[in-house]
Structure formats: C-alpha cells, structure tokens
PAKOL-727152 format. One record per residue: x, y, z of N, C-alpha, C in turn. Coordinates in steps of 0.05 Angstrom, whole numbers. Layout:
N
{{X Y Z} {X Y Z} {X Y Z}}
...
***
This chain:
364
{{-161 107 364} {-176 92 344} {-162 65 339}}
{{-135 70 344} {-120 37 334} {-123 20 346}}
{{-124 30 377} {-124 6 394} {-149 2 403}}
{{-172 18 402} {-199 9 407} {-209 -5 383}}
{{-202 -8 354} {-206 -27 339} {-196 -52 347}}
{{-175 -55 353} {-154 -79 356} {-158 -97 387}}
{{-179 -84 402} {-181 -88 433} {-210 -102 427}}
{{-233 -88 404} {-249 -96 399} {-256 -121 386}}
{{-240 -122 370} {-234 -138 356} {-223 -175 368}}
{{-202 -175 387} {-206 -194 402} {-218 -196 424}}
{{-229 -184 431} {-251 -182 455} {-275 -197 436}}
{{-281 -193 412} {-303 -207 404} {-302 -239 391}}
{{-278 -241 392} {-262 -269 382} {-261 -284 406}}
{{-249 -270 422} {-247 -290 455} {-278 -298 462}}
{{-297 -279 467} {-326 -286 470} {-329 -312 456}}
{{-329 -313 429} {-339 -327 415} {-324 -350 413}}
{{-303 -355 413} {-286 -375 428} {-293 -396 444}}
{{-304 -377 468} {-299 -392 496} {-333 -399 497}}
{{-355 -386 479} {-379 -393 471} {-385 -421 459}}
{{-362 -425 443} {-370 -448 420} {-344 -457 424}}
{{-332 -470 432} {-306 -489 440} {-304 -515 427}}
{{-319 -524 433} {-315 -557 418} {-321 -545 383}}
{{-334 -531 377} {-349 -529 344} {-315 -510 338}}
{{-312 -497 350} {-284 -473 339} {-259 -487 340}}
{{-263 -507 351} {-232 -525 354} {-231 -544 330}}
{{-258 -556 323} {-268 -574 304} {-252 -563 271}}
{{-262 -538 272} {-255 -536 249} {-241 -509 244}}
{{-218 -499 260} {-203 -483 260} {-180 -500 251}}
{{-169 -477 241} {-142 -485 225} {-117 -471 234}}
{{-94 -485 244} {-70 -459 247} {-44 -470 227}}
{{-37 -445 210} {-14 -456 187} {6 -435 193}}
{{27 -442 191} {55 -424 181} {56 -420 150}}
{{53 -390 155} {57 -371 125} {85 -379 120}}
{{88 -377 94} {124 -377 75} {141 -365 91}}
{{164 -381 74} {183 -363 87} {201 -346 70}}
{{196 -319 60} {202 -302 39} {229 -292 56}}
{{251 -298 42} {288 -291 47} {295 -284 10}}
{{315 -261 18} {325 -248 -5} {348 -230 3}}
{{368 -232 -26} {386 -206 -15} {390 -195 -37}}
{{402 -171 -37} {385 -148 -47} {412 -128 -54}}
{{412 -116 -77} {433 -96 -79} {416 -64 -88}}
{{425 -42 -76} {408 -24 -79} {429 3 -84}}
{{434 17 -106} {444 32 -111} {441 55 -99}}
{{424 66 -82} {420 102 -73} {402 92 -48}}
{{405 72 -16} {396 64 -3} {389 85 17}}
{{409 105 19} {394 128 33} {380 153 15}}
{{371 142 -6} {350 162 -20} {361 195 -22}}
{{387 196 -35} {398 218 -39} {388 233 -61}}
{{386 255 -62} {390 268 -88} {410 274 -108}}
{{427 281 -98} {452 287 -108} {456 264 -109}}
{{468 259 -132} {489 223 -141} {512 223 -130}}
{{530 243 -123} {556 245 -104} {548 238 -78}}
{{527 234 -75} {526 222 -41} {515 203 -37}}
{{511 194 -64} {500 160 -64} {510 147 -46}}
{{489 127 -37} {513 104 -16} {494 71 -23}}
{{515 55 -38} {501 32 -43} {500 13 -11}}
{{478 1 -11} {474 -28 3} {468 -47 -3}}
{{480 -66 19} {473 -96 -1} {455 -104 35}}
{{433 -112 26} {413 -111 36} {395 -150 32}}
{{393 -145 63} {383 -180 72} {350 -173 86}}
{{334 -188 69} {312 -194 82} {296 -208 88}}
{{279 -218 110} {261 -238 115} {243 -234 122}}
{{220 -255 113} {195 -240 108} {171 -279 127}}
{{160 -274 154} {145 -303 154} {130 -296 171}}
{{113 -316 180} {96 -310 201} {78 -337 193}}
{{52 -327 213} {33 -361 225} {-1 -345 213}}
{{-8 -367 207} {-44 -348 213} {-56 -372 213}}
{{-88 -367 231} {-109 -383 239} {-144 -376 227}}
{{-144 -394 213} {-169 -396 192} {-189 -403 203}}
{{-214 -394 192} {-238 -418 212} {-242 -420 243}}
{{-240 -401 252} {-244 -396 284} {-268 -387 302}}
{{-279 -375 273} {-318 -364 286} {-339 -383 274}}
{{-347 -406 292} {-368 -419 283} {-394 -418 279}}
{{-385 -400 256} {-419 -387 246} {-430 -392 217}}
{{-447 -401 207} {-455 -399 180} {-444 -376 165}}
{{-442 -382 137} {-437 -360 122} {-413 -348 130}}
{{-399 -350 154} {-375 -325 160} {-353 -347 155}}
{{-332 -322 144} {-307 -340 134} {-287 -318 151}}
{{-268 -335 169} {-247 -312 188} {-218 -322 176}}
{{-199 -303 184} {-177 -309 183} {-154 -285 201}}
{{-132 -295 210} {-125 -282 230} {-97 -292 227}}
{{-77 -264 212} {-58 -271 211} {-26 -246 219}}
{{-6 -258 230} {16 -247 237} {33 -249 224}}
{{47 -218 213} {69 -224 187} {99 -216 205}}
{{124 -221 208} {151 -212 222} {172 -214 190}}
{{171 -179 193} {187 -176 174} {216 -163 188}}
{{237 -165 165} {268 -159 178} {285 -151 159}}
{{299 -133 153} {316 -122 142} {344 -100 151}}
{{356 -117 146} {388 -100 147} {407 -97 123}}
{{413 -67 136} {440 -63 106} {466 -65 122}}
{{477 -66 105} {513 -73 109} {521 -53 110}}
{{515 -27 96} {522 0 98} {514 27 118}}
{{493 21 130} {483 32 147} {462 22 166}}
{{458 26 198} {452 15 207} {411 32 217}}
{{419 67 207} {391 81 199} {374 65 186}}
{{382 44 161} {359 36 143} {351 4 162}}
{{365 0 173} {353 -24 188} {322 -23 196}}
{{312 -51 197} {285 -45 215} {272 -69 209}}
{{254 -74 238} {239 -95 234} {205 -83 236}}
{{189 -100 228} {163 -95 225} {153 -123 241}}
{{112 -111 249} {105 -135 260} {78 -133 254}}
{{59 -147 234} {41 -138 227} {15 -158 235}}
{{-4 -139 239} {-27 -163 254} {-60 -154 235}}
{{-66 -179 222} {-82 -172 205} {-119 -192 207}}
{{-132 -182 212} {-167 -196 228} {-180 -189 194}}
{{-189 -219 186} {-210 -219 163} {-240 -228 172}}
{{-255 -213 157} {-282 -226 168} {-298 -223 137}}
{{-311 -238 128} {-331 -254 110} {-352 -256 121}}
{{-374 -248 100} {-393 -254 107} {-416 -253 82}}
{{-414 -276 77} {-440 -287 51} {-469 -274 55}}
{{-472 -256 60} {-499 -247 55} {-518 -259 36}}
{{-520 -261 6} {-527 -278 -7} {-506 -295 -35}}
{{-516 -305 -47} {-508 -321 -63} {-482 -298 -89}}
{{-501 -272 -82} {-483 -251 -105} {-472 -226 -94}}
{{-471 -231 -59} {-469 -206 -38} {-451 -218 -22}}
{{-430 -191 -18} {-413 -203 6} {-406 -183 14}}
{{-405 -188 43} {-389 -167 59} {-366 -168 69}}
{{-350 -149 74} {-318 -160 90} {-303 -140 92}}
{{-291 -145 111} {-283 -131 143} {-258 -137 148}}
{{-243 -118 143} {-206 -123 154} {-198 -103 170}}
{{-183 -116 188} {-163 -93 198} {-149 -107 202}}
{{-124 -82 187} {-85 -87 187} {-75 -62 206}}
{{-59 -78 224} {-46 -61 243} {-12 -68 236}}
{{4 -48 244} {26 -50 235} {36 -37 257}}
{{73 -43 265} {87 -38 286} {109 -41 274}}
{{123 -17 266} {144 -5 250} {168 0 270}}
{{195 -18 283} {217 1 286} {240 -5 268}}
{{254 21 271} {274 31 257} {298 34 269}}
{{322 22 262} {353 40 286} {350 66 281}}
{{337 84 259} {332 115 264} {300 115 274}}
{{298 114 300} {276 129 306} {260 149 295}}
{{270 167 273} {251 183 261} {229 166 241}}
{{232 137 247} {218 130 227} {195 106 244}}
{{202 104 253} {185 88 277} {155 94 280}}
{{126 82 280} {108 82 274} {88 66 278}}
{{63 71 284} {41 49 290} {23 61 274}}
{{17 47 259} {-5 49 236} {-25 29 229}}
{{-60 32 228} {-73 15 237} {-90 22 211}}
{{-110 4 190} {-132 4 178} {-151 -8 172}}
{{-177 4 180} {-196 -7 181} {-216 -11 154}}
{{-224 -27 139} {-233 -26 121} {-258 -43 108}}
{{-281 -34 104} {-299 -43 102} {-312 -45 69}}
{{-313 -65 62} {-319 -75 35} {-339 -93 27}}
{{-363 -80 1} {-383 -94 -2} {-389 -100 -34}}
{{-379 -121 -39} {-383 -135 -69} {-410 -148 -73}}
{{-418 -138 -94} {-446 -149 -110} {-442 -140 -136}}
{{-456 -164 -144} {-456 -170 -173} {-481 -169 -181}}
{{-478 -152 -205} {-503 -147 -220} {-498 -158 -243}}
{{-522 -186 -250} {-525 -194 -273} {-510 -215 -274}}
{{-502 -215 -303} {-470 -236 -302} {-443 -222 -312}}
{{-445 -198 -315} {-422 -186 -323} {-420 -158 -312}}
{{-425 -153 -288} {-419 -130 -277} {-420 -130 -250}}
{{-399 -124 -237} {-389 -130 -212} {-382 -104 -186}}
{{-394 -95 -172} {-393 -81 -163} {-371 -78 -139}}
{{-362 -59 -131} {-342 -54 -96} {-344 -32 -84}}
{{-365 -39 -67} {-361 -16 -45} {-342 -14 -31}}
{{-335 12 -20} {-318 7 3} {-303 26 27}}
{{-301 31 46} {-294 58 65} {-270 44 86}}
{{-246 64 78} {-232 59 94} {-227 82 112}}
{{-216 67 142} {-208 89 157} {-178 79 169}}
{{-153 108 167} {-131 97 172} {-121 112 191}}
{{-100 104 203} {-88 114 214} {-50 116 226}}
{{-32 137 232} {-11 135 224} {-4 155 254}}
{{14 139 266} {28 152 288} {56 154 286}}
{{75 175 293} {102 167 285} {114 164 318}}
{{121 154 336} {130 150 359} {154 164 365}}
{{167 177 347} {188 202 359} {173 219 362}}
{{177 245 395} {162 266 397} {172 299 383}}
{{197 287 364} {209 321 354} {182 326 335}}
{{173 353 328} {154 370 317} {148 360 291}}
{{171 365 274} {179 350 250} {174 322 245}}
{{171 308 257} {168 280 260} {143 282 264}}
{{130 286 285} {101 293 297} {84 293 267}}
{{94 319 257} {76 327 231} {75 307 216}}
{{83 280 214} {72 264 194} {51 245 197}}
{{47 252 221} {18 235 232} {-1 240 225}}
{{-24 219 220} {-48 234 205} {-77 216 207}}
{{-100 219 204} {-122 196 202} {-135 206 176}}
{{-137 185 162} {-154 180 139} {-187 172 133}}
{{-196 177 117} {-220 174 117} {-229 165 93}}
{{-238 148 72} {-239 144 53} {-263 125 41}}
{{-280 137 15} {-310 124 9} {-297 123 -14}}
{{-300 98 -30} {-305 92 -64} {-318 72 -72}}
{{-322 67 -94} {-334 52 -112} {-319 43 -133}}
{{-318 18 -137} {-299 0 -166} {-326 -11 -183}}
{{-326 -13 -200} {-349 -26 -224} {-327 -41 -245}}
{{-334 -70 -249} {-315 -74 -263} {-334 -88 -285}}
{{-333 -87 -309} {-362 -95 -335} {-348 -120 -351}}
{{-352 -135 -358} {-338 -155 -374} {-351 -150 -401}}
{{-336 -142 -416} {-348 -132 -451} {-349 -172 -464}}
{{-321 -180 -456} {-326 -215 -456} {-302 -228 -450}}
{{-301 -256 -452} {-292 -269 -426} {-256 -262 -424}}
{{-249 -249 -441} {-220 -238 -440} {-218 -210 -444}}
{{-244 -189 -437} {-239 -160 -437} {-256 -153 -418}}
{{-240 -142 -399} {-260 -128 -378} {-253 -91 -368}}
{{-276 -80 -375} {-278 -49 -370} {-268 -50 -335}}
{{-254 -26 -333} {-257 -15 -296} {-256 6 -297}}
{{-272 8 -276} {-284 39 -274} {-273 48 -239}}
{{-269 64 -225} {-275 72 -200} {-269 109 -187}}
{{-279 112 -163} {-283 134 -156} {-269 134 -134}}
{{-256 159 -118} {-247 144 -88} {-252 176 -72}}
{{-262 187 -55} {-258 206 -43} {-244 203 -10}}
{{-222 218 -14} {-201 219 6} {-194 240 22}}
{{-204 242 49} {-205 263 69} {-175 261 95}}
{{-158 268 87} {-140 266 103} {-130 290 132}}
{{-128 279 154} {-126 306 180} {-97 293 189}}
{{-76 318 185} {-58 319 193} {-39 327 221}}
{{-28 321 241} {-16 328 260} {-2 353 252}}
{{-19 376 242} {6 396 232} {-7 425 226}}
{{-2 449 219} {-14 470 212} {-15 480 189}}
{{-36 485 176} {-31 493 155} {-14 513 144}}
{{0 514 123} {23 533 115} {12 541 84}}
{{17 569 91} {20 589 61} {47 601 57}}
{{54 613 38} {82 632 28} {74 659 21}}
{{97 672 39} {87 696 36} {125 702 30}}
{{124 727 4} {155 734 3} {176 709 8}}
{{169 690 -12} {183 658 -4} {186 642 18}}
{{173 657 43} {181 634 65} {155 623 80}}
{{150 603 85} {125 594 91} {122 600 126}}
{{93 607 119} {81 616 142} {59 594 159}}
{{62 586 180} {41 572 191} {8 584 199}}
{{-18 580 191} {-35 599 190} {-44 578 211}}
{{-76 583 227} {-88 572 254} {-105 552 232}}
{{-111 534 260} {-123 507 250} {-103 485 242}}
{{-116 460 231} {-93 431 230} {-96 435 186}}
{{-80 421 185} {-78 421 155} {-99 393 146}}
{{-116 391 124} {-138 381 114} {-144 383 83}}
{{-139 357 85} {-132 355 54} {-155 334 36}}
{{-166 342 16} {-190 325 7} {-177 319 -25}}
{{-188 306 -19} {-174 293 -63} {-204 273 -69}}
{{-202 287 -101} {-217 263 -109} {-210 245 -138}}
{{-207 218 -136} {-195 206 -151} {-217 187 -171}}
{{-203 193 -196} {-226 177 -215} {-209 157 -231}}
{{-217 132 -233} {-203 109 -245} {-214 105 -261}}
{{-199 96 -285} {-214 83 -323} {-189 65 -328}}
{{-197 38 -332} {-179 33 -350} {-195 0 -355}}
{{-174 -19 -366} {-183 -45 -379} {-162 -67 -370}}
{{-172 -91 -361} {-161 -114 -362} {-166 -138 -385}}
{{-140 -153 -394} {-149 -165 -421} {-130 -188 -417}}
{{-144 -206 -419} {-129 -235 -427} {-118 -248 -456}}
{{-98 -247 -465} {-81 -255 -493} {-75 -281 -492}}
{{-72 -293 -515} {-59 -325 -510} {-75 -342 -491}}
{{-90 -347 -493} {-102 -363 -484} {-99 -355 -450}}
{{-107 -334 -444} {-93 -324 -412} {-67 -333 -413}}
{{-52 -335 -425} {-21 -336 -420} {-7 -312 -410}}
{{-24 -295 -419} {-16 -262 -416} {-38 -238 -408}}
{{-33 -228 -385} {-63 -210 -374} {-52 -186 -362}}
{{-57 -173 -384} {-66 -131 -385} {-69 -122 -376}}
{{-62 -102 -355} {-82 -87 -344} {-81 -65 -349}}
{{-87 -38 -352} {-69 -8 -361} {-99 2 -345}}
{{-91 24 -317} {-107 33 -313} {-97 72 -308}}
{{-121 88 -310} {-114 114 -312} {-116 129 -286}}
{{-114 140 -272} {-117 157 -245} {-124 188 -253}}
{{-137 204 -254} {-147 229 -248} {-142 241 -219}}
{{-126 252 -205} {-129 264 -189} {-136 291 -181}}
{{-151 299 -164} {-149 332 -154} {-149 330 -122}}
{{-136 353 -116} {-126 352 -87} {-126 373 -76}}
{{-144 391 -61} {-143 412 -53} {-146 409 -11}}
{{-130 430 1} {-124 431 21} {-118 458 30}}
{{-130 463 55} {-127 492 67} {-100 494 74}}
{{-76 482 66} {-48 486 56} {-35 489 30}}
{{-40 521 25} {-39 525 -11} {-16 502 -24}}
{{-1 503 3} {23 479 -11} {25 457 -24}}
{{-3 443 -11} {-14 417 -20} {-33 414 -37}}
{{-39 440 -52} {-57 434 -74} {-43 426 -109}}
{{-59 405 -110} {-40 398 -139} {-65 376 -157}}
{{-64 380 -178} {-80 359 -197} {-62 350 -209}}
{{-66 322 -219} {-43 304 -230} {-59 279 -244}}
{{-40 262 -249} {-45 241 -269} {-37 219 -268}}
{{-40 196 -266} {-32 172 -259} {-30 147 -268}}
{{-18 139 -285} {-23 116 -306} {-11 90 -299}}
{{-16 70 -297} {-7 50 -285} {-7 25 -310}}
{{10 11 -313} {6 -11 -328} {13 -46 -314}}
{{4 -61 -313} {11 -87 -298} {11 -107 -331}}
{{33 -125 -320} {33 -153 -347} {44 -175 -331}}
{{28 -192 -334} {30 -218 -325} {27 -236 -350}}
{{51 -258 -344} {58 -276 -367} {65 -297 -356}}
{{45 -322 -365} {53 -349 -359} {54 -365 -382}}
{{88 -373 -386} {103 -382 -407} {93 -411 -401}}
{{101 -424 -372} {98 -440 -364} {88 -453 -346}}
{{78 -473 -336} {62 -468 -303} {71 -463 -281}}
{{104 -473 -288} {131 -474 -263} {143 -441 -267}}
{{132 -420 -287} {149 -389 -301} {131 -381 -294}}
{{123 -355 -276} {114 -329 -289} {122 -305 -280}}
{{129 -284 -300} {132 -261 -307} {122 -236 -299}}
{{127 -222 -275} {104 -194 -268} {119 -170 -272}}
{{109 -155 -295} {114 -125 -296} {99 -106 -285}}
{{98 -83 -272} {93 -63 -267} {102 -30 -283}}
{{88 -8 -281} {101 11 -304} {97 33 -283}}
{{86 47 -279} {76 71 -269} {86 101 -279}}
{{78 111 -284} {85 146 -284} {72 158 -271}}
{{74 183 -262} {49 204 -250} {68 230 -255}}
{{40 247 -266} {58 279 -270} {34 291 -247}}
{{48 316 -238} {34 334 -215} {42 356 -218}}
{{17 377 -220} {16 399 -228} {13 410 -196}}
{{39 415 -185} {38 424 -153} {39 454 -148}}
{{45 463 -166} {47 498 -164} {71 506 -138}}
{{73 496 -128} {93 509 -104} {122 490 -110}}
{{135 499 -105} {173 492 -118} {191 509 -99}}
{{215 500 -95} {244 518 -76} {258 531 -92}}
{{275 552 -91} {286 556 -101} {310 573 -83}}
{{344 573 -90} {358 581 -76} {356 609 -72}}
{{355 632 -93} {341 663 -88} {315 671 -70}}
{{300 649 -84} {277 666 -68} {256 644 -45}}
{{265 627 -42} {257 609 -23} {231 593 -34}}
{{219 589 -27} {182 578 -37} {180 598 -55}}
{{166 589 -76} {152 602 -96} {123 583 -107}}
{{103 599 -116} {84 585 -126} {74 594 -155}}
{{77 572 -164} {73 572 -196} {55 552 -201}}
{{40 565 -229} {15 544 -245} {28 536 -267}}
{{53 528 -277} {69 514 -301} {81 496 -286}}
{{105 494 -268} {118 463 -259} {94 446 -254}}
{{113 423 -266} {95 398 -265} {127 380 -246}}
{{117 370 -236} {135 340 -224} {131 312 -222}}
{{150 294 -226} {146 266 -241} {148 249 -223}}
{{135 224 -214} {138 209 -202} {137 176 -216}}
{{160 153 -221} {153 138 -240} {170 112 -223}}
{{158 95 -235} {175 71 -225} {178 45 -249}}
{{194 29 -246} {187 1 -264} {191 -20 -242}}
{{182 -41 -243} {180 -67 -223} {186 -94 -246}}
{{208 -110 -235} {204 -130 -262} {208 -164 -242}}
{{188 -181 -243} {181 -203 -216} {191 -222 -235}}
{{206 -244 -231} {209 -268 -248} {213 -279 -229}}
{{191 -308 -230} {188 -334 -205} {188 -361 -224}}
{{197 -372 -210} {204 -406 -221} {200 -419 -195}}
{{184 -436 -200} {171 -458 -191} {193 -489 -186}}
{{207 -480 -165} {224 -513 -165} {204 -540 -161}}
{{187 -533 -133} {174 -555 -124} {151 -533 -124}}
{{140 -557 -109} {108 -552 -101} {114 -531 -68}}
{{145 -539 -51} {143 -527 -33} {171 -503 -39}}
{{183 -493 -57} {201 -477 -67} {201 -469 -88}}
{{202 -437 -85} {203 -416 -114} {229 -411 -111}}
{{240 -401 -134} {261 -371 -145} {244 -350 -144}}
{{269 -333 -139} {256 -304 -156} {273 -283 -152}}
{{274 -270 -175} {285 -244 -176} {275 -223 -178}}
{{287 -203 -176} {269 -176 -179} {283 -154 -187}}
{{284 -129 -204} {287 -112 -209} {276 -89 -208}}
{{280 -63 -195} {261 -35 -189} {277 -18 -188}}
{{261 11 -206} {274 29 -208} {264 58 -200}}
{{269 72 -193} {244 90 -175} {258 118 -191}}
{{235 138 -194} {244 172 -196} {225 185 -188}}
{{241 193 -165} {216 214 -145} {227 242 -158}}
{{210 256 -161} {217 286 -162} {194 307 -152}}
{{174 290 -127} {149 305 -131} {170 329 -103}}
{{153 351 -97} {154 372 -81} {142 360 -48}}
{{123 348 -53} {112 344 -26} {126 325 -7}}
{{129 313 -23} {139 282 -11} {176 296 -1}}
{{192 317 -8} {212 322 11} {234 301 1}}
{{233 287 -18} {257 266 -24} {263 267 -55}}
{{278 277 -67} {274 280 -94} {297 269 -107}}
{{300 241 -110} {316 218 -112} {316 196 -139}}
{{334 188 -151} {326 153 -167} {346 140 -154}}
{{340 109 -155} {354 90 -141} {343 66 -164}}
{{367 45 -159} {359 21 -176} {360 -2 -154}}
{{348 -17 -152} {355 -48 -139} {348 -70 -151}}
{{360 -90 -134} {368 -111 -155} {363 -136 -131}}
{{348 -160 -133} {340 -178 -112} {346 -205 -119}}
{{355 -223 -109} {356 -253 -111} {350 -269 -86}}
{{316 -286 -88} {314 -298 -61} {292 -325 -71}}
{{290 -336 -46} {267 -356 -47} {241 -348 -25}}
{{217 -372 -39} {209 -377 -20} {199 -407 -8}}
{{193 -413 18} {186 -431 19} {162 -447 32}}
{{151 -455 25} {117 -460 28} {119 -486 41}}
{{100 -489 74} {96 -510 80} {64 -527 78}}
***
C-alpha cells in the first residue's frame, strides 16, 4: 500500500508535468523550508523505569528540508510537495541516534466557494543505530470541509495508515500494523471568541501479530491476527481572551477499545488542554496539558504473571511549555520544556523523563 500510493502519486505529477510545461514552470514555486537546530538536555533518554538506571543525554538536533508549490496547472487545485531531513544524536548513547526522511504530496481542491476537498500523503523513512526501531510508515488521508451557514463548519475525513518495522526478529515484526480510520469534526461558533467542538473518530487497526489471552497468568497466543476497533468521541471549546491575546482550547476524549486480544481491551479518558499567549507580536507562549486514565484490566505481576482486573486504571500525562521570540523577520528563539509519565500496560515502557531545549530557527 505505501509504495503503490507513493508510485501513484508521482506517476500522476510527471504526466501532468510533461502535459503542461510552459503553464507548470510559469507558476511553480521551489522554497527551502527553515532551518530548525536545537540542543537539548533530557533526563531518562533511554526511557527507564527504574530511576537507578536513568541515563541523561545531552542531545543535538536538526530539523530542514525544500518544498515545491504550484506545480498542477489546473483551476481550483492548490499542490504542494514537500521533503523534511531530520537528525538527532546523543552524547550518551549511540541506540537513540537516528535520522528521518519525510516526503509529504498536498492536493486542494475548491469544489465550491464553501467546499473543499484535500488529499495528503506523508511517507516517512525512519533509521535508527538500533535497528529495532527502524521503519517505513506511510498515510494516506482524505479530507472534506464544508461549511454550513456562517457558523458551523464541518470535517470529514478517512485515513488510511500504515507501519512497517524493517528488523525481521518476531518481536519487532509484531509492531507492524495498517490502519483504517472514518470521522467527523463539527466545529459551531456560539460568537466570534467562543467556539463549540464536537467530533467522532472510528479506528480499525490490523496488526502483524496473534491474538493473546491469559490463562493461569501466562499469555497464550489464540489463531487469527490481533484486531482492534476503538471508538472515540471528542467535546470540548475554543475561546479567545484579551482581545485574542490569549486562545483556549480544553478538549475531552472518550475512548472505548475492544479487540479479539482480551489484553487490549480498555476504556479511558482523555483531556487535553492547549494555551496560546501573545504578549507581544515578536512573544508567544504555547502550553500543552494532557492526562489520560485507562481502565486496561490486564496488569504483571511478579507471583502470578498476567492478571486481569476491572479496578486498575493507568496514567498517561504530559506538560509541553513553547516560548518563541521573534529576533528578525528571518530568526526565532526558542525554548522548550516537557515532561512525560507513561504508566499505561500496553505501550511496554512505564517511564517519566524531563527535557529541557534551547534552539533557533531560521527562515529564508
């Protein structure tokens, strides 16, 4: 699926290209994206549990690439076609290293004056100095905005993904998977600084792997692939303060998740808060909050191995704190602060870590 998207995809650009030449040259555009550099201090870089085996890194990254606008000369369609080369190394270990190479196809398309359609695929090319992490992951995503009225805004949308891990051990294998995904966003403006959001998302995931039950604490592999469906319901509100100096967002997540792997069934909760603050035109301020509790029923234990219970809940939470200053028109600051607590069961990493960032960017 990755590469017959990605094969299709310029196969229909070259056509159209070499169709309309003088009109695609006319008014195509090619720019170099920023150049995002930072270094970085990170308290628990190999995601330990235990705090005695913490291992800090001080961590360098670079983040740039090129993209080309305006290349399908067609009414109404708006393209864009862009390459991101990302890079990171720690000082402490040479497992967390890794570069990324990301290739991303936009397509637009003005249907009418209050209808739009649009069409992305992001492909990604993940290596790692530990090969267990190494990966080609591709998504396709199809999205359809209309507006009803003057204050109600609609988003369709179906994504389809996909996740290969390129080491062949079993264990590794199993994290591969294709996605499938239909929702709906409705966003209502009550007035011009309060706006309702609403959305739905149903999520069909097929795993490289077998489904597993527990029997007498140790998990058993049963026949068939593991298949997992969730359905997710979003509520919450965006609000502008101060004259938009300051904009709200606090949104709620409902989840349920059921899968012919008793292991993976869990309902949970998801609360998200975003704050954005512009002091100044050259300042602004981005918070992030998150929590999520999960009612997973299945937990380890040293006596009796797997157990499944309807009381543990497990926490997943983070804070994000963005401060950017504006030198020029072609140079930011910025710092960053993040703090992570994993403790869910599924996810296999049950860790907090703090990091700490100081970098620029620079815009041509």
């Amino acid at each position: 699926m990755t590469h017959k998207n990605l094969i299709f995809i310029y196969i229909l650009c070259f056509i159209l290209f070499i169709t309309f030449p003088g009109i695609t040259l006319s008014k195509m555009k090619i720019y170099p994206k920023s150049i995002d550099a930072a270094f970085e201090y990170d308290d628990n870089v190999t995601r330990q549990g235990n705090k005695d085996n913490y291992q800090y890194g001080i961590i360098w990254r670079l983040y740039t690439g090129f993209g080309i606008k305006d290349f399908l000369p067609l009414k109404r369609f708006e393209t864009k076609a862009e390459y991101d080369l990302g890079m990171r190394d720690v000082n402490t270990t040479n497992n967390e290293d890794y570069s990324s190479h990301k290739a991303k196809f936009n397509l637009g398309i003005n249907l009418w004056d209050i209808t739009k359609l649009n069409v992305e695929d992001n492909f990604n090319l993940w290596n790692s100095q530990s090969d267990l992490f190494n990966f080609l992951s591709n998504n396709l995503t199809f999205q359809l905005d209309q507006q009803l009225g003057s204050k109600t805004f609609t988003n369709i949308l179906y994504n389809n993904g996909t996740k290969r891990f390129q080491n062949d051990i079993p264990e590794v294998q199993a994290r591969s998977f294709i996605s499938h995904q239909l929702g709906i966003n409705i966003d209502h403006k009550i007035s011009e600084d309060f706006t309702v959001k609403s959305g739905y998302i149903y999520n069909y995931t097929i795993y490289n792997r077998r489904p597993v039950e527990f029997r007498s604490g140790r998990p058993v592999a049963l026949e068939g692939t593991q298949r997992d469906r969730q359905n997710i319901i979003t509520l919450g509100f965006r609000t502008g303060l101060l004259k938009n100096m300051v904009n709200l967002t606090i949104l709620n997540q409902v989840v349920m998740s059921k899968s012919n792997s008793p292991a993976f069934n869990f309902d949970g909760n998801r609360t998200r808060l975003m704050l954005l603050v512009y002091p100044t035109h050259k300042l602004w301020i981005e918070a992030h909050y998150q929590i999520a509790a999960y009612d997973l029923g299945v937990y380890q234990t040293p006596e009796k191995g797997y157990e499944l219970s309807d009381i543990r809940t497990d926490d997943q939470s983070f804070i994000t704190l963005n401060i950017t200053y504006s030198l020029s028109d072609q140079l930011d600051l910025k710092l960053r602060y993040e703090h992570i607590k994993n403790d869910v069961f599924f996810t296999r990493e049950f860790y907090k870590k703090n990091t700490v960032s100081a970098g620029i960017v620079i815009r041509f």
